[in-house]
C-alpha positions in Angstrom: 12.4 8.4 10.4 12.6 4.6 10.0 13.3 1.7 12.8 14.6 -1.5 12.1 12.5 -4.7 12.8 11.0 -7.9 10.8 11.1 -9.4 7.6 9.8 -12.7 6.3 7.5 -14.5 3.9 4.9 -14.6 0.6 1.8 -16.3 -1.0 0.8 -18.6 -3.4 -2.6 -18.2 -3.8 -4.6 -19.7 -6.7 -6.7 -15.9 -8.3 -10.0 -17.1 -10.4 -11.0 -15.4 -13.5 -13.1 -12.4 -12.3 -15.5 -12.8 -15.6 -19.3 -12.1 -15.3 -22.1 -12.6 -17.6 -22.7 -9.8 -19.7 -25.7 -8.3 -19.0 -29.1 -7.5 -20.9 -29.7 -4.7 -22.7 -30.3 -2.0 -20.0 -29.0 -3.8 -17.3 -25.6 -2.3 -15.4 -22.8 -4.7 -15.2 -22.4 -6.3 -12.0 -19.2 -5.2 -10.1 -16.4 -7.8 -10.3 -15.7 -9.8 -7.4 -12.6 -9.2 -5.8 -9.9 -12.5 -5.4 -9.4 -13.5 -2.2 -7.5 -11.4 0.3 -8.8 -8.5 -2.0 -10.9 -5.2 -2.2 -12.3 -3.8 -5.0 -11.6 0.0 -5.5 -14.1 1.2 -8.5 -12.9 3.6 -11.5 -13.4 7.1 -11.2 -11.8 10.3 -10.1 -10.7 11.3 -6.3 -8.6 13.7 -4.9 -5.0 13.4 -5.4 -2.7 15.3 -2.9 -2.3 17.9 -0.8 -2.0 21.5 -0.7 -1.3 22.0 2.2 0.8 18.9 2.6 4.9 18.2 1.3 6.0 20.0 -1.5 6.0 17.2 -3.0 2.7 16.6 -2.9 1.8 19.4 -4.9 -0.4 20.3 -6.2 -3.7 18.6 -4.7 -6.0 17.6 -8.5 -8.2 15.9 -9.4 -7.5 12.2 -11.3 -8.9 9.3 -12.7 -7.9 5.9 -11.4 -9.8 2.7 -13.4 -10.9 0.0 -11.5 -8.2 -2.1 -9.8 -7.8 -4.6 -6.8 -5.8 -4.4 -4.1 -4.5 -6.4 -1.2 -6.9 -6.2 2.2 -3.6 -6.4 4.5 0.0 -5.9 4.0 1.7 -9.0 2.5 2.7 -11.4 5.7 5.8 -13.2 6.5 3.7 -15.7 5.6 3.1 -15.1 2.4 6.6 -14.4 1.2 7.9 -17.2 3.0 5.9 -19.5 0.3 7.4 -17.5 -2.5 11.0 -17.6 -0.8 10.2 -21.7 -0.8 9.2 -21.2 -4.2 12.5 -20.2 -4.7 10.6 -16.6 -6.5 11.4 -14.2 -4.2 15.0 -13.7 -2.6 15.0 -14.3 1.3 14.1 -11.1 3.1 16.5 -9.4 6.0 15.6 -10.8 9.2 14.9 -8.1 12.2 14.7 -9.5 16.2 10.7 -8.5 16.7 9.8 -11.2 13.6 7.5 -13.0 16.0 4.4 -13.8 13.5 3.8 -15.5 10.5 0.8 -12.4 10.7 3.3 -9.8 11.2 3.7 -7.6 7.7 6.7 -9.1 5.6 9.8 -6.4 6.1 13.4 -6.0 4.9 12.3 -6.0 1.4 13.8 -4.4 -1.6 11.7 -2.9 -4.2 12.5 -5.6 -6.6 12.0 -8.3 -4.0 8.6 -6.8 -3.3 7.9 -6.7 -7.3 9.2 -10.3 -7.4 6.1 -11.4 -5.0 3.7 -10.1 -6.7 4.5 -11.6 -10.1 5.0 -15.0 -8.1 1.0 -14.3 -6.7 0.2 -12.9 -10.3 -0.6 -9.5 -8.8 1.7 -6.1 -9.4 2.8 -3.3 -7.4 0.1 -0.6 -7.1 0.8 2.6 -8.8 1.0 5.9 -6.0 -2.5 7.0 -7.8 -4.2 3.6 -7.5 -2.4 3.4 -3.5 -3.6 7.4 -2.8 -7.0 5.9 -3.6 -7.6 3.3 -2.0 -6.1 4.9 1.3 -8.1 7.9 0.7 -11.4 7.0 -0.8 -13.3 10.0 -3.0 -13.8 12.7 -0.1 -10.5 13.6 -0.2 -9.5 12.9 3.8 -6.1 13.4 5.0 -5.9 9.8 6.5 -7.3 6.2 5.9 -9.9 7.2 8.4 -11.3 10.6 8.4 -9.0 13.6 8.8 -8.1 13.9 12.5 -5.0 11.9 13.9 -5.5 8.9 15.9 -3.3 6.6 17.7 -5.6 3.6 17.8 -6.7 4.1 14.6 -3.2 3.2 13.2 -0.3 2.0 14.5 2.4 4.9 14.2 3.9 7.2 16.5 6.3 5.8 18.4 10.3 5.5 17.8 12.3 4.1 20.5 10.1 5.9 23.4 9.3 8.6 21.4 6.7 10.4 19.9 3.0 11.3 19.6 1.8 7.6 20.0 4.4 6.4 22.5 2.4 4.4 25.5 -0.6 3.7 22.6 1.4 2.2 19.7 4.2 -0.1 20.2 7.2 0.8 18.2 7.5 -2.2 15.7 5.0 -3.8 13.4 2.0 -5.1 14.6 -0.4 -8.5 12.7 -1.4 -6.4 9.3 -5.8 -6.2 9.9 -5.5 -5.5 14.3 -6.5 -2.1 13.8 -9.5 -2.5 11.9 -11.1 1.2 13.4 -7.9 2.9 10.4 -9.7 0.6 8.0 -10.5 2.9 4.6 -13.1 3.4 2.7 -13.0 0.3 -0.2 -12.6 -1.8 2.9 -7.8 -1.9 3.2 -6.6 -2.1 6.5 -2.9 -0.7 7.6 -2.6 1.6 4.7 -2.2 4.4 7.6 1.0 3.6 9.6 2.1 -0.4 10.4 5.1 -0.6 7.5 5.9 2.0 4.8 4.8 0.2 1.3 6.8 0.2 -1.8 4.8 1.2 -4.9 5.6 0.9 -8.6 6.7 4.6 -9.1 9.6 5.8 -9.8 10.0 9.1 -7.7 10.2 12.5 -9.1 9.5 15.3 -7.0 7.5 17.7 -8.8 5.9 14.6 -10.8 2.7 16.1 -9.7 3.4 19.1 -11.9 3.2 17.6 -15.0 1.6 14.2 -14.5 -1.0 12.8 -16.4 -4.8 13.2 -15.1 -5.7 9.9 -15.9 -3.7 6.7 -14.8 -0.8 8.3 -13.5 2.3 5.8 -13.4 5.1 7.7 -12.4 7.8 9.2 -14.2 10.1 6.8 -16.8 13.4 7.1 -14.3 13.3 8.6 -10.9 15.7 9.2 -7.9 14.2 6.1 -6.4 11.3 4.6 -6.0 8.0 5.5 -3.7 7.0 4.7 -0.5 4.0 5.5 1.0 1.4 5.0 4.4 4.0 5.9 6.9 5.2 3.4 9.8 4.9 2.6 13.2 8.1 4.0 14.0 7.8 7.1 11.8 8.2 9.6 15.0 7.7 12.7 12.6 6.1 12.0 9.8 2.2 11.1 10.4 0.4 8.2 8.1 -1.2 11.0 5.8 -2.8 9.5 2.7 -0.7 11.7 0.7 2.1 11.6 1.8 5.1 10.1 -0.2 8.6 8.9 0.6 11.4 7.9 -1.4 14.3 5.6 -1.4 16.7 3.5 -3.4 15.2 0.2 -4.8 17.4 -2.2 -3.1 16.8 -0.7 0.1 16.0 -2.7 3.1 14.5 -1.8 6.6 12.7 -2.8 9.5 9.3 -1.0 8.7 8.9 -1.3 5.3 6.7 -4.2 3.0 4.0 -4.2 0.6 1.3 -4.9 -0.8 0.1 -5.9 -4.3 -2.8 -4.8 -7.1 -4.3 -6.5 -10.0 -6.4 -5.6 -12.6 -10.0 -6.9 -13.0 -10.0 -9.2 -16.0 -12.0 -7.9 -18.9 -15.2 -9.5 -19.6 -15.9 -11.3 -22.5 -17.7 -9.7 -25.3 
């Protein structure tokens, strides 16, 4: 279930080539350094879904993500405001609780959300690359291990309501002030906070079918992905795995983003 709340602003931030020297004969590449505001999640395989989750989710295999970056922190009011100014990214739907330039940009469409990411020379992350990053390689139902936790995350509360109520808030919180839900390659908020558009199209036995390597969603869909739940997600806890789908132009007071890039390749 979705609330109503913020919206706001972008980034502009100047991303350095991520190119090493190559090393010796022998020697193991260094890792690349991430761009600022960024973690590194490395290539390799992890656990993708859940069998005991959605159907949609279904079923739980194993794939391969390569190596990507992605944001630290959902992508502030502050950040889209530069793009807005930039005159990049259309002007976001404004909700009463906008209090913070630190406060996760919301009321967002998928393209808008696309938009600022170009604009910061980033993309949206795929559902594979966000699954992993939220999840890490020991295949944990949430960000943080696999038992609930209000004030790990901030989720659970709608209007008075809810598992969290009297703990969590019922509106977005600064992205980074729950830094105990942080996830294993180092992301904070991708448990609860805002729901997060990703680059997928939805299908909802994609999982059937989908590719073990790189997965990146079906060609056409009946909408495009959300995922990491919300603060004011009253049923629906901030499971790694779990997905949610809407139509692209669709705007609301919990959801935002955050963007990926890939590591530059080095030169030979």
């Amino acid at each position: 279930m979705l609330l109503l709340v913020v919206l706001a602003a972008g980034l502009g931030t100047n991303l350095g080539r991520v190119i090493g020297p190559r090393p010796a004969a022998g020697q193991t590449r260094a890792a690349p350094e991430p761009p600022a505001g960024m973690v590194l999640v490395p290539g390799g395989e992890f656990l993708m879904g859940d069998d005991h989750g959605e159907e949609d989710e279904r079923p739980a295999r194993r794939v391969h993500v390569d190596a990507f970056f992605i944001d630290r922190t959902e992508v502030t009011q502050g950040d889209y405001a530069r793009c807005v100014m930039a005159r990049a990214c259309p002007a976001a739907k404004l909700y009463p609780d906008a209090t913070s330039s630190r406060h996760p940009v919301v009321g967002v469409s998928w393209p808008a959300a696309a938009a600022y990411c170009r604009f910061a020379g980033r993309r949206l992350p795929t559902e594979a690359e966000w699954e992993k990053a939220a999840r890490g390689t020991d295949g944990r139902r949430f960000p943080w291990g696999n038992d609930e936790d209000c004030d790990a995350a901030n989720y659970g509360n709608f209007q008075g309501e809810g598992a969290c109520t009297g703990r969590n808030p019922g509106r977005p919180i600064e992205v980074g002030a729950r830094p105990r839900g942080r996830s294993p390659h180092g992301a904070d908020d991708l448990g609860g906070n805002v729901w997060e558009w990703v680059q997928d199209w939805y299908a909802f036995d994609y999982y059937r079918h989908a590719p073990r390597r790189n997965p990146r969603g079906p060609r056409a869909g009946e909408g495009r992905v959300l995922r990491g739940g919300a603060c004011c997600s009253m049923f629906v806890q901030p499971r790694a795995a779990n997905r949610l789908r809407f139509d692209p132009g669709y705007r609301d007071a919990d959801i935002g983003f955050r963007c990926a890039r890939d590591p530059e390749r080095p030169r030979t």
